[in-house]
N, C-alpha and C positions, 0 to 999 in steps of 0.2 A: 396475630394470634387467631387460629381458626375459631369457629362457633363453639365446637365440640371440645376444644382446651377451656375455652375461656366460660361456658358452661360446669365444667368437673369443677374449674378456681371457685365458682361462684358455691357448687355444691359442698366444698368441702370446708371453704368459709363459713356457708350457713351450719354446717353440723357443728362445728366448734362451738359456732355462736350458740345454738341449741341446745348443748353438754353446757354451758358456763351457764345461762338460763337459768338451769334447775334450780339455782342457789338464788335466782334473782325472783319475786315474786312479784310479779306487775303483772295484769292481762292487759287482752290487745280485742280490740273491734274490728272485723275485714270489711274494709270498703271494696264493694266489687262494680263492676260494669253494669248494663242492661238496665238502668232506668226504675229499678227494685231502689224503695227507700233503706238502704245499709244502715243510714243515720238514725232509725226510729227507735224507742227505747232509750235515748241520753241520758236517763240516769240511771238504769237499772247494773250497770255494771258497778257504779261508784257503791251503791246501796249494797249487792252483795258482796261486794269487799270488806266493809264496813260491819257488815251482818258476821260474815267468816271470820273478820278479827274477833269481835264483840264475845263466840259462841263458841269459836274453833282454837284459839288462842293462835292464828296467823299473823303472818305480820305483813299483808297484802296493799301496796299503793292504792288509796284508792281512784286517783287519777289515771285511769286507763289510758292508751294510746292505740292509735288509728291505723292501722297499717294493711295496704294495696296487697292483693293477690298476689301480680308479680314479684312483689318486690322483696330481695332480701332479707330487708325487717323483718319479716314474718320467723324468723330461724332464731331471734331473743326472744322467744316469748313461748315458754309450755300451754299456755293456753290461749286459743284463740277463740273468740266468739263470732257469729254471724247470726245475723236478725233479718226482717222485712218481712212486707208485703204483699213483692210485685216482681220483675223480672230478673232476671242473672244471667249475665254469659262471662264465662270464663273462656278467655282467647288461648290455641294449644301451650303457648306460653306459661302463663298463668296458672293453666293444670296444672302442667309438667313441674312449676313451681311449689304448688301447694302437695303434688304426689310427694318431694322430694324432701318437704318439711314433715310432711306426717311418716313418710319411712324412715326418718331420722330420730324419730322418738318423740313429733309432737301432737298436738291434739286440738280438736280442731269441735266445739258445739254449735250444731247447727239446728238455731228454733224456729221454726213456721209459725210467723204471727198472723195465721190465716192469710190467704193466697199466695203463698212461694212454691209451694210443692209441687204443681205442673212445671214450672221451672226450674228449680233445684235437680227434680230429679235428672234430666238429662245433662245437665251439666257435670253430677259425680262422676258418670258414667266418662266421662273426658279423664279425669282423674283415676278411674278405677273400670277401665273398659271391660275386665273379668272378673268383679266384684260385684256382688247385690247388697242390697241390703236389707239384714238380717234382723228379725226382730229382737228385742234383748227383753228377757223375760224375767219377774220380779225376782225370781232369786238370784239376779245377777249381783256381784258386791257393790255393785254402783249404789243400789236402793240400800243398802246396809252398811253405809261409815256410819258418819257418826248419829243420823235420826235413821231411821227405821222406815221402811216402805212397803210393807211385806203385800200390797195389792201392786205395785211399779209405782208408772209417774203417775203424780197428780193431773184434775182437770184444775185448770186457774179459770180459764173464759169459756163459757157455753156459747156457742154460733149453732150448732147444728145435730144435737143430740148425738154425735159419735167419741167413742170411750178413746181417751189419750191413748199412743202409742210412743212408743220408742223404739229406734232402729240404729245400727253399729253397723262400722265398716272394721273388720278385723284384720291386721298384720302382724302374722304368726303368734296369734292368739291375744294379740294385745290391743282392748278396744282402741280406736284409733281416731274415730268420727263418732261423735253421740248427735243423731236427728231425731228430734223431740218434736212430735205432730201432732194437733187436736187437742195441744194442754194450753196453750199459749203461756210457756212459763215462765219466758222474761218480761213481759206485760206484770207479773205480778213481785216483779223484781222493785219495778221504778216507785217513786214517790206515791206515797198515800197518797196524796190529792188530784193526781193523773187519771184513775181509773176508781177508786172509794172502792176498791175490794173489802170486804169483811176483813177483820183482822187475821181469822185464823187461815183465810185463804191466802193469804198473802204471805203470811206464817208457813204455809206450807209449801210455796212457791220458794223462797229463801231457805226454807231447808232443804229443800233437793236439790238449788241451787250449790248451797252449802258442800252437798255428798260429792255433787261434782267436781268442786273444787279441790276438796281434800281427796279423792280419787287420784284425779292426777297428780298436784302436788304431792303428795304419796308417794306417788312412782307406784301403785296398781298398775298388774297391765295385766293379769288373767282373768280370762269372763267368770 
């Protein structure tokens, strides 16, 4: 079996698995290459799971699962997360893998816990060589399920007096990547006792947490 057969098998496996997915509500953690802590953050996905059933009436695992760039797995899962604070490389591989899940209908948040974003960036660009990324502004429906954000995202951690940002990778108008910069917002996801956030900032970190979820779960896909 040549590369390019046994590629299509592997592409047309994952979109099934992808379409069957939607019915299945579990997220997924991306462990990636480059020596970037992927690990950091261990409970913040359980927590907004937990938060999303509690507020959202979901009915989301809160046992996430861990699943490699390259790999297959990535195509059960409508959402995936990526965290850190240090390096990334995505091998052409690996792209090619993550392009092929996110044109299949999935989706992919990507949060800078302060120092990823000199690395990240060049690495989308493997993924999306004619793509930018676009900044997504408050009145996008993202900040408007089910709590209200009519300013965008929130700040959770102060490092350097600059105003959060949000940015989106779109396919055919359907956000596709959410990079969330200068908010640290999974940081305000994990256990009270990790970081002793104020309540209400922590509150406000799991609601936008929350909007993102219900977004995709949703099936929104226009800006």
């Amino acid at each position: 079996m040549t590369k390019k057969i046994l590629f299509s098998c592997i592409l047309v496996f994952g979109i099934t698995a992808l379409l069957t997915a939607q019915y299945s509500q579990k997220l997924a953690l991306l462990k990636y290459n480059g020596g970037g802590d992927w690990y950091s953050n261990p409970t913040a996905l359980v927590n907004l799971a937990l938060y999303s059933n509690q507020n959202l009436n979901t009915s989301i695992d809160p046992e996430y699962e861990v699943v490699e760039v390259g790999s297959s797995d990535i195509f059960n899962y409508p959402f995936i997360h990526m965290t850190g604070h240090g390096n990334v490389i995505f091998s052409e591989a690996e792209a090619r893998n993550l392009r092929s899940y996110l044109q299949s209908g999935g989706f992919i948040h990507i949060d800078d816990n302060y120092g990823m974003d000199k690395f990240i960036r060049p690495e989308l660009k493997k993924i999306f060589p004619n793509s930018e990324l676009a900044p997504i502004p408050p009145s996008h429906k993202i900040f408007a399920q089910h709590y209200a954000f009519p300013d965008g995202l929130p700040k959770i951690h102060e490092h350097d007096n600059k105003p959060p940002e949000a940015y989106g990778i779109f396919i055919d108008g359907r956000l596709t990547l959410l990079y969330t910069f200068e908010s640290d917002l999974s940081d305000g996801w994990e256990d009270e006792e990790v970081h002793n956030d104020p309540p209400q900032v922590r509150e406000q970190a799991l609601q936008m947490g929350a909007n993102i979820l219900q977004y995709v779960l949703n099936g929104e896909v226009k800006p």
